[in-house]
N, CA, C and O atoms as a GROMACS GRO file, in nm:
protein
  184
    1UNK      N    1   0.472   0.518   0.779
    1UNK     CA    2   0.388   0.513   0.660
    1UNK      C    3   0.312   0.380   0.655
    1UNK      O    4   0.189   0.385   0.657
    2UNK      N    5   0.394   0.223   0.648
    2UNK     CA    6   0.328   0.163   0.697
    2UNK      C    7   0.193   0.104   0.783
    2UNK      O    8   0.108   0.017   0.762
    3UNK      N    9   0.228   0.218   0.910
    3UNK     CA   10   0.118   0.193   1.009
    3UNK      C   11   0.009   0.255   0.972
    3UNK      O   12  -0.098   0.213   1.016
    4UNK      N   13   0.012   0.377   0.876
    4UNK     CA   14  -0.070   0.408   0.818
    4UNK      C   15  -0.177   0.347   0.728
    4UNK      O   16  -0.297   0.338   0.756
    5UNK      N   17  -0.107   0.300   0.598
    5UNK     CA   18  -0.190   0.210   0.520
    5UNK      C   19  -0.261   0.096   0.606
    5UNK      O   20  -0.362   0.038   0.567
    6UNK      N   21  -0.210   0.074   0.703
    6UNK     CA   22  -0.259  -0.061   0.781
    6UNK      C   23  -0.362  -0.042   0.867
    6UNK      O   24  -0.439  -0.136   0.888
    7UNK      N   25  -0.380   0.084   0.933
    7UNK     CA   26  -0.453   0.194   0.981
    7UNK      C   27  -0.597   0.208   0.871
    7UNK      O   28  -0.714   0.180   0.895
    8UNK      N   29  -0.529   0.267   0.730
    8UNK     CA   30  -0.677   0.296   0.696
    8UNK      C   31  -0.757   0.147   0.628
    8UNK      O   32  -0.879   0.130   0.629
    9UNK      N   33  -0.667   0.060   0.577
    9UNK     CA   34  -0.718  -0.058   0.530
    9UNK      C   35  -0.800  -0.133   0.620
    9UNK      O   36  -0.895  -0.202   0.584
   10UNK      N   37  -0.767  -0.120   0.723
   10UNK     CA   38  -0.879  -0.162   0.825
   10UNK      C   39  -0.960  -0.087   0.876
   10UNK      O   40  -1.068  -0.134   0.914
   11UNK      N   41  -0.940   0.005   0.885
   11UNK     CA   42  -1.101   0.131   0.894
   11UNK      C   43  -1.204   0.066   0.748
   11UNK      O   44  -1.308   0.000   0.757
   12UNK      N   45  -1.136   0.108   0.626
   12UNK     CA   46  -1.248   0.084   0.545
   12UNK      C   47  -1.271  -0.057   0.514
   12UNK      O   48  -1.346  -0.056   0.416
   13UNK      N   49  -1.250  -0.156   0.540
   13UNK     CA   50  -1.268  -0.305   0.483
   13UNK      C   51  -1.300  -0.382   0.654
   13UNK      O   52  -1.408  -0.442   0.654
   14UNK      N   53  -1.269  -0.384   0.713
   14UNK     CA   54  -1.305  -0.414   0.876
   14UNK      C   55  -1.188  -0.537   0.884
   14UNK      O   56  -1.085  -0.537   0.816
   15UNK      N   57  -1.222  -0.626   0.967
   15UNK     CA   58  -1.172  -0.754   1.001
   15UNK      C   59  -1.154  -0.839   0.861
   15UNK      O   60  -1.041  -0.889   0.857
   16UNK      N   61  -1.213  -0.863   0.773
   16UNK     CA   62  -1.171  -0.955   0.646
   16UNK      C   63  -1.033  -0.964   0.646
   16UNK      O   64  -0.953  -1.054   0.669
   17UNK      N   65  -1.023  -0.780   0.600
   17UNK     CA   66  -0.872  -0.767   0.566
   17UNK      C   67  -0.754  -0.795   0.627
   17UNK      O   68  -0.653  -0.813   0.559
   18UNK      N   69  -0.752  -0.802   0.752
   18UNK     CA   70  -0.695  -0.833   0.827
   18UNK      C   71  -0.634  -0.954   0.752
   18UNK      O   72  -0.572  -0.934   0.647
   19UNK      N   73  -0.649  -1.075   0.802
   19UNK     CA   74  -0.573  -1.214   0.725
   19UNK      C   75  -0.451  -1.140   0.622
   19UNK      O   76  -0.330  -1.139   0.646
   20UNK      N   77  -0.529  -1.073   0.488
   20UNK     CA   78  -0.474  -1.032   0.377
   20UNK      C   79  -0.398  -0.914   0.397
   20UNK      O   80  -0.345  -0.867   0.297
   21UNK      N   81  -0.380  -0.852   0.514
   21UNK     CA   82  -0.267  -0.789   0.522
   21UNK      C   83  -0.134  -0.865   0.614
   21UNK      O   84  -0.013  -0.846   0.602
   22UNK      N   85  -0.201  -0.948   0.698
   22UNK     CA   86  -0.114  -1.008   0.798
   22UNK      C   87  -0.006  -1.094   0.684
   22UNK      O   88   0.115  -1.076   0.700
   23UNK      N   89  -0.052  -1.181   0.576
   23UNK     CA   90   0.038  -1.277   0.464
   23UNK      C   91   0.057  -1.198   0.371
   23UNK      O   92   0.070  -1.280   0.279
   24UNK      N   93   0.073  -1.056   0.304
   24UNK     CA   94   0.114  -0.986   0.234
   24UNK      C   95   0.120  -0.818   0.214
   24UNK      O   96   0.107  -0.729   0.129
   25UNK      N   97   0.152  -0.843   0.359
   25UNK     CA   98   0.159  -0.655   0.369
   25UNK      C   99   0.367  -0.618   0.299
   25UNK      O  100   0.413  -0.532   0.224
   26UNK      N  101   0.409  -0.697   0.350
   26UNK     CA  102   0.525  -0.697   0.276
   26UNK      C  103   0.537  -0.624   0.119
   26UNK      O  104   0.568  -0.509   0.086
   27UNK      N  105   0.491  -0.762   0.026
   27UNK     CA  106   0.451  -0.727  -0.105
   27UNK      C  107   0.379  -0.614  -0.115
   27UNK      O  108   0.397  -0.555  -0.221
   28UNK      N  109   0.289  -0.555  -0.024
   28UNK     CA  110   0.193  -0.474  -0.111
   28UNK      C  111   0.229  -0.367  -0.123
   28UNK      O  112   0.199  -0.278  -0.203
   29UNK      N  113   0.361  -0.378   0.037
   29UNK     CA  114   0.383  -0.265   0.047
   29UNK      C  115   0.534  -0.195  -0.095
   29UNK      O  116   0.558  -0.081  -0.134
   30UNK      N  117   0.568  -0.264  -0.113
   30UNK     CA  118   0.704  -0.248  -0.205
   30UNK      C  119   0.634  -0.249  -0.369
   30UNK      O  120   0.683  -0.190  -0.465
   31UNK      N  121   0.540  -0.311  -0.372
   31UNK     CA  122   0.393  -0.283  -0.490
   31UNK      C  123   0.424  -0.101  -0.475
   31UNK      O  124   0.496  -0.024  -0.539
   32UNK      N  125   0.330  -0.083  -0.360
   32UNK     CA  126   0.295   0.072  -0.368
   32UNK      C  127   0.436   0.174  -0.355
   32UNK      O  128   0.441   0.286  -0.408
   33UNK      N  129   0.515   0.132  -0.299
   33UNK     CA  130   0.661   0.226  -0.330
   33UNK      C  131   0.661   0.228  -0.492
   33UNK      O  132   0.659   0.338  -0.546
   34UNK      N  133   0.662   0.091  -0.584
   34UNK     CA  134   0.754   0.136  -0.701
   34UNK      C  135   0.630   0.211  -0.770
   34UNK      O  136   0.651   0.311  -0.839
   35UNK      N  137   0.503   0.161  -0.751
   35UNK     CA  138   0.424   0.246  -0.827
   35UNK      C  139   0.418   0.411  -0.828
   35UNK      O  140   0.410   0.492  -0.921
   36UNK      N  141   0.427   0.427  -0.662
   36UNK     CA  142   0.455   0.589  -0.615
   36UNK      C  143   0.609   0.654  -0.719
   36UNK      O  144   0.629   0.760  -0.778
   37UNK      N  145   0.663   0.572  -0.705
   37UNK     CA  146   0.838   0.629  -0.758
   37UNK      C  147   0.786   0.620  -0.921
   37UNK      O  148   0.800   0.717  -0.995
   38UNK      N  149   0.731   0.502  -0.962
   38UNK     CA  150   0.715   0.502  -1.114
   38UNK      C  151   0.610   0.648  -1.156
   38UNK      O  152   0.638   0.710  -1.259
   39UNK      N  153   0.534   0.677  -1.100
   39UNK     CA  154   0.438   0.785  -1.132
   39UNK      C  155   0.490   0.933  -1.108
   39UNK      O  156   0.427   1.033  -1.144
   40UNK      N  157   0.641   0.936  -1.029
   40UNK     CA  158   0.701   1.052  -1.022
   40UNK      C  159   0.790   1.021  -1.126
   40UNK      O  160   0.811   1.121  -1.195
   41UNK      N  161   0.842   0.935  -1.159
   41UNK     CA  162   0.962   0.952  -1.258
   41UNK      C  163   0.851   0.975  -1.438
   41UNK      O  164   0.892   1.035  -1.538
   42UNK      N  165   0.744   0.920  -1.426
   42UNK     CA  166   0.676   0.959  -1.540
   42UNK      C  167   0.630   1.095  -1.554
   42UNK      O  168   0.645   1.164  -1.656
   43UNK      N  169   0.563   1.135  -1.430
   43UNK     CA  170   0.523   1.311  -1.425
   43UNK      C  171   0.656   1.365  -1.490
   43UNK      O  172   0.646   1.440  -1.588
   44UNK      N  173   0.784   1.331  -1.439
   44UNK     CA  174   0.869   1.436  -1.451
   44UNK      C  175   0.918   1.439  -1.628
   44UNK      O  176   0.968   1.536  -1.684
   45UNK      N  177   0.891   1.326  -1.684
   45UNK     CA  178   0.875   1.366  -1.830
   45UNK      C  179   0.750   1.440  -1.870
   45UNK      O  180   0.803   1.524  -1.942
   46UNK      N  181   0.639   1.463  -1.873
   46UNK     CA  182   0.530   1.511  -1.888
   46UNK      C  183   0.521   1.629  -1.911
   46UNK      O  184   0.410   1.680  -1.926
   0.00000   0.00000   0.00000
């Protein structure tokens, strides 16, 4: 999954991004887990 996001973030943004994933792909990535998990545990009240 990883290699994925890392995959398309650099298709659409080119070389910039690069740097800004290399010093915080970590964070961004555990960012986008709880948000994914927070948006299923909210659907499932809904």
């Amino acid at each position: 999954l990883r290699f994925f996001i890392v995959a398309g973030l650099l298709w659409k943004f080119g070389e910039p991004i690069r740097e800004f994933i290399e010093r915080r792909l970590g964070l961004m990535f555990i960012l986008f887990v709880l948000l994914l998990g927070g948006g299923f545990y909210i659907l499932r009240f809904l």
